[in-house]
C-alpha positions as CSV (number, residue, x, y, z in Angstrom):
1,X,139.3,53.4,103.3
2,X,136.2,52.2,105.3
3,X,136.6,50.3,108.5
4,X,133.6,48.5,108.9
5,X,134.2,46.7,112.1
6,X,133.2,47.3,115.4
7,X,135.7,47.6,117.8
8,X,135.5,47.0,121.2
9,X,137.6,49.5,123.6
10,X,138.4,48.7,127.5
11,X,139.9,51.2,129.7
12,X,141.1,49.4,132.7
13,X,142.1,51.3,136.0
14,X,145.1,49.3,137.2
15,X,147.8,47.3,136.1
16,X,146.4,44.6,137.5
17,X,143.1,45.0,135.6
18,X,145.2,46.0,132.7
19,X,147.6,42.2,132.9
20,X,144.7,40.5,133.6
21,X,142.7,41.8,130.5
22,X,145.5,40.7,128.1
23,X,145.9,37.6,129.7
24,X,141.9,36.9,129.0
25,X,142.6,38.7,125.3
26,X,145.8,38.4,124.1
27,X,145.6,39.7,120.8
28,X,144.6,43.4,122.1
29,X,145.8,46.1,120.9
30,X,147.5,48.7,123.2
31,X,146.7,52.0,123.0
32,X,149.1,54.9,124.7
33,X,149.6,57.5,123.0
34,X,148.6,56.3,119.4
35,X,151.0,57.7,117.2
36,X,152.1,54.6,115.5
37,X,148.5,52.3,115.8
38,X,145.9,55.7,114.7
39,X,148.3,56.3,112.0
40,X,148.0,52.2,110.6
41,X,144.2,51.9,111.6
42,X,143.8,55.0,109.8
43,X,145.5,53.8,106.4
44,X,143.7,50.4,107.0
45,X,147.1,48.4,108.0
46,X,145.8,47.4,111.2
47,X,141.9,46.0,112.0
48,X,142.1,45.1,115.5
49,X,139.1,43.8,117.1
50,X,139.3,44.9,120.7
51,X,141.8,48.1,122.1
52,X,142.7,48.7,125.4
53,X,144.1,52.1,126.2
54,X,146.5,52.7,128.8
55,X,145.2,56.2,130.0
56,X,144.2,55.1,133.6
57,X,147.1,53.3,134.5
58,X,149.6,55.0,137.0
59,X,151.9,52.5,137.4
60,X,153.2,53.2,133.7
61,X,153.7,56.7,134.2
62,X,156.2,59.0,135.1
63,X,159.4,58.3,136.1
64,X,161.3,57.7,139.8
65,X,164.6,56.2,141.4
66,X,165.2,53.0,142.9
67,X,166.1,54.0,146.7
68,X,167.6,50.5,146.6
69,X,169.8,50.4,143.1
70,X,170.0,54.0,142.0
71,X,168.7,53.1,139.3
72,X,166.3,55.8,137.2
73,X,162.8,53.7,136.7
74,X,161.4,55.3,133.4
75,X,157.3,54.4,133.1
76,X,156.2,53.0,130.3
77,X,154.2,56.0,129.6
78,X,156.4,58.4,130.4
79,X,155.8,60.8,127.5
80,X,158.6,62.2,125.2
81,X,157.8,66.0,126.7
82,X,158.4,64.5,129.9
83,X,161.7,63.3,128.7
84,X,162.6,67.0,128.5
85,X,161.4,68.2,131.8
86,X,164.6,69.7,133.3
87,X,165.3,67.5,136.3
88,X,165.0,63.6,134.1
89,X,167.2,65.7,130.9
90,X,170.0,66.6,133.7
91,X,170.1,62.9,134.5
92,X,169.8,61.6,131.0
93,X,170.6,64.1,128.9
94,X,171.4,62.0,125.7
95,X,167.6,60.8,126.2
96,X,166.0,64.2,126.2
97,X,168.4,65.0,122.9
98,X,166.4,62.3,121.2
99,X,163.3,63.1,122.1
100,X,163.3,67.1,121.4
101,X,163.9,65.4,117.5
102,X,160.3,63.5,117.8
103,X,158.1,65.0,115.4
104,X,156.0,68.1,116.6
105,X,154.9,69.6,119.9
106,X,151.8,67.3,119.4
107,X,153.6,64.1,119.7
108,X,155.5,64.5,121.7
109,X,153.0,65.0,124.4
110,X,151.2,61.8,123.7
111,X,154.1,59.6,122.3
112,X,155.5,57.3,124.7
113,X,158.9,55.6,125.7
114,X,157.2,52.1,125.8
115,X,155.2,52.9,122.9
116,X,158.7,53.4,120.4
117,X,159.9,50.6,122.2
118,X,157.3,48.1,121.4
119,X,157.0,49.6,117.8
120,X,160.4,48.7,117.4
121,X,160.8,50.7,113.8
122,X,164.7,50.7,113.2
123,X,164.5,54.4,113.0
124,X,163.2,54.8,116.8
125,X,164.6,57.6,118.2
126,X,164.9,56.7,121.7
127,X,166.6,53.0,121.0
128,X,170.0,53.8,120.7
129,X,170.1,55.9,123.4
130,X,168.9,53.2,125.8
131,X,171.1,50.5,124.0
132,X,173.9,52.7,125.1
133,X,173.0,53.4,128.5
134,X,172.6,49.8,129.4
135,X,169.1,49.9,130.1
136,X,166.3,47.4,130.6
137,X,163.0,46.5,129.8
138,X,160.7,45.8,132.7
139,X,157.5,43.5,131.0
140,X,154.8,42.7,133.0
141,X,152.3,40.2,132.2
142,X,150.0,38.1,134.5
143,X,152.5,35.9,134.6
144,X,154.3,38.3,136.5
145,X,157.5,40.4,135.5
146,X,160.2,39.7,133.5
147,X,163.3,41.9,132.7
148,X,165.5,42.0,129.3
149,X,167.8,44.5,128.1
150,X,167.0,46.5,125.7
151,X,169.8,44.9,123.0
152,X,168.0,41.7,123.7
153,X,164.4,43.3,123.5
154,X,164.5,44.3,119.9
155,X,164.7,41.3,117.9
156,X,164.1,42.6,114.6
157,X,162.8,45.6,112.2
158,X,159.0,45.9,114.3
159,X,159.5,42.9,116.1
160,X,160.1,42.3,120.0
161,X,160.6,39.7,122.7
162,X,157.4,40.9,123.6
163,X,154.4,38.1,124.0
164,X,150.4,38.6,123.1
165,X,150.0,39.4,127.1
166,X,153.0,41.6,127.9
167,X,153.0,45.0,128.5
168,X,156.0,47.4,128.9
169,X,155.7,48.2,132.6
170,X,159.0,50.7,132.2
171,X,163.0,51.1,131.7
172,X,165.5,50.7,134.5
173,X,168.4,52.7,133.7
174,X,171.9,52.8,136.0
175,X,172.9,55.7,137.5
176,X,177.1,56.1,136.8
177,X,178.7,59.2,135.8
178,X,178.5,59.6,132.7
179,X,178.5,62.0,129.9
180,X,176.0,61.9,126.6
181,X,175.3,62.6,123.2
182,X,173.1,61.7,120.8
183,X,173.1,62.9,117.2
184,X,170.6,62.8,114.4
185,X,170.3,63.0,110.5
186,X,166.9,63.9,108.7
187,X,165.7,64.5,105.3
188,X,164.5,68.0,106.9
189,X,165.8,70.0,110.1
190,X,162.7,68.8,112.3
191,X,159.8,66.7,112.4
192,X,161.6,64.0,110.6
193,X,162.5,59.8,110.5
194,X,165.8,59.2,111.2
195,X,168.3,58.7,108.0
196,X,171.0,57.5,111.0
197,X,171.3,58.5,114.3
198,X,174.1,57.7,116.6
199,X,174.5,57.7,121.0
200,X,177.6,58.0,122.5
201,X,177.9,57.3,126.3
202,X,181.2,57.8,128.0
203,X,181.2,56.2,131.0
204,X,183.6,57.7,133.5
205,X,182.7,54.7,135.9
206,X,183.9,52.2,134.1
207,X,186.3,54.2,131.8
208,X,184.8,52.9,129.2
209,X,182.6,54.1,125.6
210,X,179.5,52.4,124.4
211,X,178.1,53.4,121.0
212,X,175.2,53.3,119.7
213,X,173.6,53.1,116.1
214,X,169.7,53.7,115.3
215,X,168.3,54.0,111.3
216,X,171.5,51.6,110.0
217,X,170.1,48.1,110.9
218,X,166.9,46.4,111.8
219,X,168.0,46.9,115.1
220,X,170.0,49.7,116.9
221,X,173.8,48.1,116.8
222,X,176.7,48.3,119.0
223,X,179.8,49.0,117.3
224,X,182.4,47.4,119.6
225,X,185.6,48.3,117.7
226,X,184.7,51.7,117.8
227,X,184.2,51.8,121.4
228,X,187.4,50.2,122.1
229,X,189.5,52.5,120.1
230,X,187.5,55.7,121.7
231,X,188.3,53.8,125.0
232,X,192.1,54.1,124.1
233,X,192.2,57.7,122.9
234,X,190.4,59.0,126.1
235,X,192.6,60.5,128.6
236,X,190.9,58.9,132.0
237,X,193.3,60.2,134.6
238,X,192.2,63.4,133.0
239,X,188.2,63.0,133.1
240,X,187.6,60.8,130.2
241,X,188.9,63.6,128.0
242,X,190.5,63.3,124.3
243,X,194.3,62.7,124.7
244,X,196.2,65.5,123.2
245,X,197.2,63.7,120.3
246,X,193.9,62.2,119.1
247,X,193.1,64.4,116.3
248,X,197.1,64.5,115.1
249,X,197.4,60.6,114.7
250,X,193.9,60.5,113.0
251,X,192.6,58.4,115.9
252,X,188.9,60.0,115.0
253,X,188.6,59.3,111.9
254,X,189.7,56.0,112.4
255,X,186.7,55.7,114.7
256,X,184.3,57.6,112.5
257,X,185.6,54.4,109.9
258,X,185.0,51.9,112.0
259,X,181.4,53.0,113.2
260,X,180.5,53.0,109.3
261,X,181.6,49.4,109.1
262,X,179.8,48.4,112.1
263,X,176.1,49.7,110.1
264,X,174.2,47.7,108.0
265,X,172.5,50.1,105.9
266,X,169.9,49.9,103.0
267,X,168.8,52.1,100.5
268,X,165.4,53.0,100.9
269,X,163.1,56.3,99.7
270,X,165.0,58.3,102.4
271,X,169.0,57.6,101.8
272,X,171.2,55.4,100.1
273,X,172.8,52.7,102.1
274,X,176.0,54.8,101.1
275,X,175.2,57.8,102.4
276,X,173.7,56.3,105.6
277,X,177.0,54.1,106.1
278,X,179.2,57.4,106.2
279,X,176.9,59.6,107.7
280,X,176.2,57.6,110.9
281,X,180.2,57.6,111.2
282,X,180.4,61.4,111.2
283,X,177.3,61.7,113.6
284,X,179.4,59.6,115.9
285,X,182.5,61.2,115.3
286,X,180.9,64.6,116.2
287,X,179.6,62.7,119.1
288,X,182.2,61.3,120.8
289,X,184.0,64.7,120.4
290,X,181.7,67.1,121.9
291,X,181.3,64.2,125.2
292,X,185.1,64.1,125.6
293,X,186.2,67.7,124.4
């Protein structure tokens, strides 16, 4: 398909320059790493009339800790082999886990964390992960910044809390001891969408389990009941560990049952609702065991 239009592409140095461009054009396009927006202009889903690329601005990359909160401050444009650099995958391991699944060496050197965030697809890899770590979105816009957790960020399949003039500046994550897991189903072994995927965070802080559910909703779901019963089967005096009799009362498959029921699956040209529904509960099953084992 021919794309007839010209399009006008700005490369600002700064954030400031970058907010202050958006504010002036709101209906830019972002560019980062382009693996969603090349592959829509490209099939002629997209015309936009003006691009910005975020290639010059250092603010969004790379990744530090908050002296103050100890929290981990993930750029924007922190890229998914970044993710799996050895010294952020010690901290968030669950993260790098999802990222290693991202489609090929390629993309994952230009794919970005704010760029699957702002896509938004159900199927994102890295959006379960962050629901179950608690995380936040930093947005930045010229009105200033704004923070919203990540739950509350994704508002639907590809859609966002984001405005016309907001950028994702980065993702505050806290620090607590914790151990992680995320797990993955594909039509293939690699280089594949999600069928289901499912992050399980246990939280020795708090002595508590969050769970999270990408590729079974138009948003990556919580499932609560699951998490309590994990919470009441995990030996804390003992490291968060599973209690002796876990697997003897059928405690896990209980929770494996109870993350299905939390999905909302549909059948689509990858997987059956069906399958998805009872797959996502073994993922997490599998999960939960080898963070507690």
């Amino acid at each position: 398909m021919s794309y007839d239009c010209a399009v006008s592409v700005r490369v600002p140095d700064s954030l400031e320059e970058l907010v202050t461009g958006l504010a002036a054009d709101p209906g830019c396009e972002l560019l980062a790493g382009g693996t969603d927006l090349m592959v829509e202009i490209n099939f002629g889903r997209r015309r936009p009339a003006s691009i910005m690329s975020l290639s010059r601005v250092t603010e969004l990359k790379g990744w530090s800790e908050d002296a103050a909160t100890g929290e981990l401050v993930l750029g924007g444009a922190l890229t998914y082999t970044e993710m799996l650099q050895p010294d952020l995958a010690g901290r968030l391991p669950a993260l790098a886990q999802a990222a290693r699944t991202v489609g090929s060496p390629q993309i994952r050197n230009a794919g970005t964390l704010g760029g699957n965030l702002a896509t938004a697809s159900p199927a994102g890899d890295t959006l379960p992960v962050l629901v179950a770590l608690d995380a936040v979105v930093v947005v930045e816009s010229a009105d200033g910044r704004r923070e919203v957790p990540v739950g509350d960020f994704v508002t639907g399949a590809k859609r966002t809390a984001l405005r016309p003039h907001d950028v994702v500046h980065s993702v505050r994550v806290p620090t607590r001891r914790t151990r992680q897991e995320f797990l993955k189903v594909g039509t293939r072994n690699a280089m594949v969408i999600a069928v289901c995927s499912a992050a399980v965070v246990v939280d020795l802080d708090s002595c508590s389990v969050r769970v999270a559910l990408g590729s079974v909703g138009p948003v990556p779901l919580r499932a609560h009941e699951a998490e309590e019963l994990a919470g009441e089967v995990l030996d804390w005096d003992a490291g968060g560990v599973l209690a002796g009799d876990a697997h003897r009362d059928g405690a896990l498959e209980r929770f494996a049952g109870l993350v299905s029921a939390a999905s909302r699956p549909i059948d689509d040209h990858r997987s059956t609702a069906a399958y998805r529904r009872h797959a996502v509960g073994v993922c997490a099953r599998r999960a939960l065991e080898r963070v507690a084992a």
